[in-house]
C-alpha positions in Angstrom: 51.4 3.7 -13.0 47.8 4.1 -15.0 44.9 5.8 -13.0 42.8 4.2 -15.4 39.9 2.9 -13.8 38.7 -1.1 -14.3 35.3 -0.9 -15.6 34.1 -3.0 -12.2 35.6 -0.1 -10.2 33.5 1.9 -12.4 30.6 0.2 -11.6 30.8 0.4 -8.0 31.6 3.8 -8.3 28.4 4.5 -10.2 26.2 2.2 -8.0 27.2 4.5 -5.6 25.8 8.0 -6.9 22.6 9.3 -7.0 21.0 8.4 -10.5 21.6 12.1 -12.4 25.0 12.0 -10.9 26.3 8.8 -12.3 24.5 9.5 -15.8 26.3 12.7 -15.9 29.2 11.0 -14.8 29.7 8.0 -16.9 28.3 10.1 -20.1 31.7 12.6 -19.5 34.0 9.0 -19.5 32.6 7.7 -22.2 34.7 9.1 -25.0 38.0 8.0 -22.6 36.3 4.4 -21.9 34.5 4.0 -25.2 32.1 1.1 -25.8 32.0 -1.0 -22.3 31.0 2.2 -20.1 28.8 3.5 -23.2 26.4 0.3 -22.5 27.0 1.3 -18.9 25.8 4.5 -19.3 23.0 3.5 -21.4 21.8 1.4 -18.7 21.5 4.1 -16.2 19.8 6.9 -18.5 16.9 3.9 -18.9 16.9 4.1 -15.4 16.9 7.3 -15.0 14.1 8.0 -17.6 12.1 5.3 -15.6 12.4 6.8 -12.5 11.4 10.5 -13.6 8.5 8.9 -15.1 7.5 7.4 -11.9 8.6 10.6 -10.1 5.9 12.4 -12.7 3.0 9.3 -11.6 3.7 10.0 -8.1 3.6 14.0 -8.3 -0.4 13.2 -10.0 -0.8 10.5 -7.4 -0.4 13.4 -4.7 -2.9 15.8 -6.4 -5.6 15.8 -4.1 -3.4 16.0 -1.1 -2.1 18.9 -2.8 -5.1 20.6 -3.0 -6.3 20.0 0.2 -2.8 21.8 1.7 -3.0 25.3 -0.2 -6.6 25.2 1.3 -4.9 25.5 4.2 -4.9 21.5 5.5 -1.9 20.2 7.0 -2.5 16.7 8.3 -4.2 15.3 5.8 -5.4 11.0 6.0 -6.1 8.8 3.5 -8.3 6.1 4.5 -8.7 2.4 3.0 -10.1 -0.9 3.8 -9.7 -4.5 3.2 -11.5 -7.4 3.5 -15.2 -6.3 3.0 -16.3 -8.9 1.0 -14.4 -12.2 2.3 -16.6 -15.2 3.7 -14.1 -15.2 6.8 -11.8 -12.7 8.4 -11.7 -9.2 9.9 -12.5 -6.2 7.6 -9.5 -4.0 8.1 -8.9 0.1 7.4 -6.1 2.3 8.2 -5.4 5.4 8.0 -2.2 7.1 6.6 -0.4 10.7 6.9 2.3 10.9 4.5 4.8 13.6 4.5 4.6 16.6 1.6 7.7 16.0 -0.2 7.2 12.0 -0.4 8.4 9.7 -3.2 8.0 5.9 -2.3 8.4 4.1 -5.6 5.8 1.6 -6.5 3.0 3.1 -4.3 0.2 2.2 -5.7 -3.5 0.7 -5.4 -2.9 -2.5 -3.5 -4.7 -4.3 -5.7 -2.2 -3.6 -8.5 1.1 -4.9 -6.3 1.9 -8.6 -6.1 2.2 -9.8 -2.5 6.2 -9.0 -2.3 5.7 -5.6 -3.0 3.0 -4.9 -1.0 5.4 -6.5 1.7 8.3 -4.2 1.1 6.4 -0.7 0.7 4.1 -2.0 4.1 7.5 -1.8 6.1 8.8 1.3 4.0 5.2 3.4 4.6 5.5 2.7 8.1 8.4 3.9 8.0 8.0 7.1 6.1 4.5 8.3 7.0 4.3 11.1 10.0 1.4 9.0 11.1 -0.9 6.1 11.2 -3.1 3.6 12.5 -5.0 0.9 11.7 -8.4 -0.5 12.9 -10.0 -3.9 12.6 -13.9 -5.1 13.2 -14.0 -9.7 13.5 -16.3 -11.7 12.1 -18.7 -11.3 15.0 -19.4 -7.5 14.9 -19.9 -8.1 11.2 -22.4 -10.2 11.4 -24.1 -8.2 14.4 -23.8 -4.9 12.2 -23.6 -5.6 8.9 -20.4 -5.0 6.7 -20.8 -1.7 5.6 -21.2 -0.3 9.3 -17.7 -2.5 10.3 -16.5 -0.8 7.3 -17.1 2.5 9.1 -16.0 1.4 12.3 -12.8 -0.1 11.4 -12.1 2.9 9.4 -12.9 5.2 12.5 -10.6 3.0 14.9 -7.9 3.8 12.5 -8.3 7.2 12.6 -8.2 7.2 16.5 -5.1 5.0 16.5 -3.4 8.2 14.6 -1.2 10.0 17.6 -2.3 13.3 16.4 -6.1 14.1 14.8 -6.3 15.0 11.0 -7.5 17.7 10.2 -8.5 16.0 6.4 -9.4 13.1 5.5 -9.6 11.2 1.8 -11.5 8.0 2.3 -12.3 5.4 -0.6 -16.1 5.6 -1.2 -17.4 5.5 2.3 -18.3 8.9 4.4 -17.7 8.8 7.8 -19.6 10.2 10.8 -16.7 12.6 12.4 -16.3 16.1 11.9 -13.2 15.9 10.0 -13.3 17.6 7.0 -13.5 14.9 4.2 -13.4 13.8 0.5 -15.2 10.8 -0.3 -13.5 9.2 -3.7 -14.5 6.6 -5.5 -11.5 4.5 -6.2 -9.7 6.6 -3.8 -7.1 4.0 -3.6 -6.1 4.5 -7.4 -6.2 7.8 -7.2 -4.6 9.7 -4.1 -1.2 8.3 -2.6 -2.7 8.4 1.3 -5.1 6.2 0.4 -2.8 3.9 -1.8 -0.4 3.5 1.3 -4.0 2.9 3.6 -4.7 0.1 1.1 -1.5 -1.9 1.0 -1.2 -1.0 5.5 -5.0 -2.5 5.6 -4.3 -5.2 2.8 -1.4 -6.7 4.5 -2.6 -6.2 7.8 -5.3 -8.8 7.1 -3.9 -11.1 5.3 -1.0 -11.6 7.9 -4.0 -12.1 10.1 -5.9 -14.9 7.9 -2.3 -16.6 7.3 -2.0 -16.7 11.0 -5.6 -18.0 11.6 -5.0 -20.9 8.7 -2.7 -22.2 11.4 -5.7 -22.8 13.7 -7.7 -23.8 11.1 -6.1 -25.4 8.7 -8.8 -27.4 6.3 -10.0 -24.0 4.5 -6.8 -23.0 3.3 -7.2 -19.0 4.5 -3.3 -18.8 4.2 -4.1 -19.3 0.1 -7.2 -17.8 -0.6 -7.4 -14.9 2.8 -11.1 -16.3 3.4 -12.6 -14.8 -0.4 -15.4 -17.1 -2.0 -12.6 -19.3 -3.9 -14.3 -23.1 -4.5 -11.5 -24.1 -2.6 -12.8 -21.8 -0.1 -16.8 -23.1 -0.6 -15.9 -26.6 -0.6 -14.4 -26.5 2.5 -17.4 -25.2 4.3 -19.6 -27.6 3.3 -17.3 -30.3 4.4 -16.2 -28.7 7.6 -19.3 -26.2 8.6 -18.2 -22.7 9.4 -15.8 -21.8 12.2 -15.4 -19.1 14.5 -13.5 -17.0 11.6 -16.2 -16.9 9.1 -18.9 -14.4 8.8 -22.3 -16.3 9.4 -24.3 -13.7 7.9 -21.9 -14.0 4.6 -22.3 -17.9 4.2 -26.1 -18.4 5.3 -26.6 -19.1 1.9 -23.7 -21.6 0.7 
């Protein structure tokens, strides 16, 4: 009886191994197998390629963090916000610890991820980070304070919502007043991966919170446009007037 393998067995089989391994593994059956497990093969060396390449982005992605641990930093935050220049809304931060040796693929900027993947790496952060928190500042304080000081806040709450204090922080443009050591980078969030994984934490964190105030208010449409200045957005507060969601101090003017 032939031991010859089916070439769905050897799929399964291969879907099954690490990347390297099943490369390595169906290049050494090729010559028994020939064309069919050739194109297999193929396949996973473009995967493989793809991923090393996106190992290589996330190994430059980590730079900073890497600095700041031979300098003798261990828990090192990065800090991001969202929402700081909606009409409506909470302005959101949080505040992420990721391991040394981390590789979540796609971790980016949120700003570069469509919505689906900024909902599959928000789980898979949580997940995978040693720590975080997240802080938020409404409409209200907003207007009492002014953005930039909610920025701060929420950005502080986030840090005190961490179970253990950092001893580093990387925060996106803004300095905050704690003695934590910090790194104030502009575009932080493109830049360093704590940050990145702050971004898409803060970024989904609000707009799960505007979908779910759209359902009290549902003649501005925050579930499409998460309270920014669309003319959707406009149009609807000159028909309706403002409501307890929107920042009075950012639509004085409209």
């Amino acid at each position: 009886m032939s031991n010859r393998m089916t070439l769905a067995a050897i799929r399964k089989k291969a879907l099954d191994m690490p990347l390297e391994q099943a490369v390595k593994w169906l290049s050494g059956i090729t010559p028994e197998y020939g064309v069919s497990v050739a194109r297999l093969a193929d396949i996973y060396i473009r995967k493989l390629n793809k991923q090393n390449v996106e190992k290589e982005r996330l190994r430059n992605l980590f730079r900073y963090e890497k600095a700041a641990r031979k300098e003798g930093f261990i828990r090192i935050g990065g800090i991001d916000e969202a929402g700081r220049g909606p009409l409506a809304g909470p302005v959101v931060a949080a505040c992420v610890i990721l391991p040394e040796n981390c590789f979540i693929e796609q971790l980016n900027d949120s700003k570069k991820l469509s919505s689906e993947v900024r909902d599959k790496l928000f789980d898979l952060i949580k997940s995978e980070a040693v720590d975080f928190g997240i802080g938020m500042v409404m409409a209200d304080e907003i207007d009492e304070i002014n953005i930039l000081n909610a920025t701060k806040k929420a950005m502080t709450i986030a840090v005190s919502k961490l179970k253990h204090s950092p001893d580093y922080l990387i925060i996106d443009a803004v300095e905050l007043p704690v003695e934590t050591e910090q790194l104030t980078l502009p575009k932080a969030d493109s830049l360093s991966a704590s940050v990145a994984a702050a971004s898409i934490l803060a970024k989904v964190t609000r707009d799960r919170w505007m979908e779910e105030s759209h359902k009290k208010y549902p003649q501005y449409g925050f579930n499409q446009h998460k309270g920014y200045g669309t003319r959707m957005h406009i149009e609807a507060i000159r028909k309706y007037g403002a409501c307890p969601t929107h920042r009075k101090s950012f639509i004085k003017r409209l």
